[in-house]
Every structure is written in C-alpha cells, then in structure tokens.
C-alpha positions, 0 to 999 in steps of 0.5 A, spaced: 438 529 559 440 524 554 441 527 546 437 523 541 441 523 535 441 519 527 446 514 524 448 515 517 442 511 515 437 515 518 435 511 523 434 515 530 437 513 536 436 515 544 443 517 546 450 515 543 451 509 547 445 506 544 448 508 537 453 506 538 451 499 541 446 497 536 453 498 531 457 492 537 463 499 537 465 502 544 462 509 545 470 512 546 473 509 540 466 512 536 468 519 538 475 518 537 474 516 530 469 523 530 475 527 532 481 525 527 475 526 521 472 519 520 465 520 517 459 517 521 459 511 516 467 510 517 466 511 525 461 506 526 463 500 521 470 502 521 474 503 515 476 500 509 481 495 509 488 498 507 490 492 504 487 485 504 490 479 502 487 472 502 481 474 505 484 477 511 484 484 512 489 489 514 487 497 516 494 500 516 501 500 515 503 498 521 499 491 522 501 489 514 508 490 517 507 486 523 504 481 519 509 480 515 514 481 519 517 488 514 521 493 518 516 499 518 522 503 515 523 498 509 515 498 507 516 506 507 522 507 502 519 501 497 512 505 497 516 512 495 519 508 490 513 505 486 512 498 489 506 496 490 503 493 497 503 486 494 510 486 491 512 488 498 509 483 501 511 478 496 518 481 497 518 482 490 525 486 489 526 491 482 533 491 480 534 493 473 530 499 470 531 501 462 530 507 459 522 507 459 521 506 466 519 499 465 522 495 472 525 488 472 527 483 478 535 483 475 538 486 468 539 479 466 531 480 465 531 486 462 537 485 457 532 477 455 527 483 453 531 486 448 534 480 445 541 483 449 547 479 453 547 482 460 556 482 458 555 486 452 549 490 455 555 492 461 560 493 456 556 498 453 555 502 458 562 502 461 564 505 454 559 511 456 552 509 452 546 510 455 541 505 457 536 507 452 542 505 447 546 499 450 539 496 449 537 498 443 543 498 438 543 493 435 
C-alpha cells in the first residue's frame, strides 16, 4: 500500500513518487539527497548553487573546477589561503602581503600604496627591518 506524505508546502501527495514527480526529480536521487541530510525543501529543488557566474550556476567545487579548468588541488590551497571563489577563476594571484594583512597582486603594487621604491622596500628588509617598518619609515 502506498504512503500518503507532504512536501515542505504542505501540499499532500499519494506516494513519494508522485512528490517527487510533480517536483520533475527521480525518486532515487530524492531519497539520496534525504540520507546525506538535505531538508525537504534542498531535496526536492535541489540546493543553492556554490557559486554562480554570468547567469550560470555551479553546485560544487568540483563542476567550478572542471568548468574552468583548475586543478582541484590548486582550488583547495588558494581557499585555505583566503582567495575568494571569484579571484580563483579570474586567476587573481596575491604575491606581496604588509604588515596589516592587506594583499597585493606583486610588492611593486603594494610598495606604490605606500609611496616606497620596490629597490628601497628590499634593501630594507635585507638589513633585517620589518614589513611594517620597511613600508613605513620614511
């Protein structure tokens, strides 16, 4: 006999497969999504998207990978540094940090923030300074 049940509307429908129908899903994918702990409103819509770029929705790590050909090991370790999802894929690459934790694409841009030669920023860190000073000190 089949089990009458409810959607997250509270709309009441006469099995899961008919649930499941009237949201256009597979029944299997839909008791899936329930066993890894999806509610019943990410199992039947599907979840929101990870990251989304020019109308185009990406559901995981994984498909942002593949889509714009990244390795999967090299996604992780700018995460874990503080990229953002965007300068990831834009491929935005953080060289030079100061001594506030701001982040700059190279130490020519950063030194250019403080009024410093790149040549005289260097020289002082060879003499032992740190960044705070070399970027500082007038």
């Amino acid at each position: 006999m089949k089990t009458k049940c409810k959607d997250h509307k509270g709309i009441t429908y006469a099995s899961i497969t008919a649930k499941c129908d009237a949201y256009g899903i597979q029944p299997t994918l839909y008791l899936k999504r329930i066993e890894r702990g999806w509610t019943e409103q990410e199992a039947l819509e599907g979840r929101q998207p990870y990251f989304s770029r020019d109308g185009v929705d990406y559901y995981s790590q994984k498909e942002v990978c593949d889509a714009f050909k990244i390795h999967p090991n090299s996604f992780r370790l700018k995460l874990k540094k503080g990229y953002s999802i965007d300068d990831i894929v834009d491929r935005v690459s953080y060289r030079a940090e100061d001594h506030l934790g701001n982040k700059y694409k190279n130490e020519a841009e950063m030194c250019a923030v403080y009024g410093k030669k790149v040549s005289t920023y260097r020289a002082r860190m060879r003499k032992g300074m740190g960044k705070e000073e070399a970027l500082t000190k007038p």
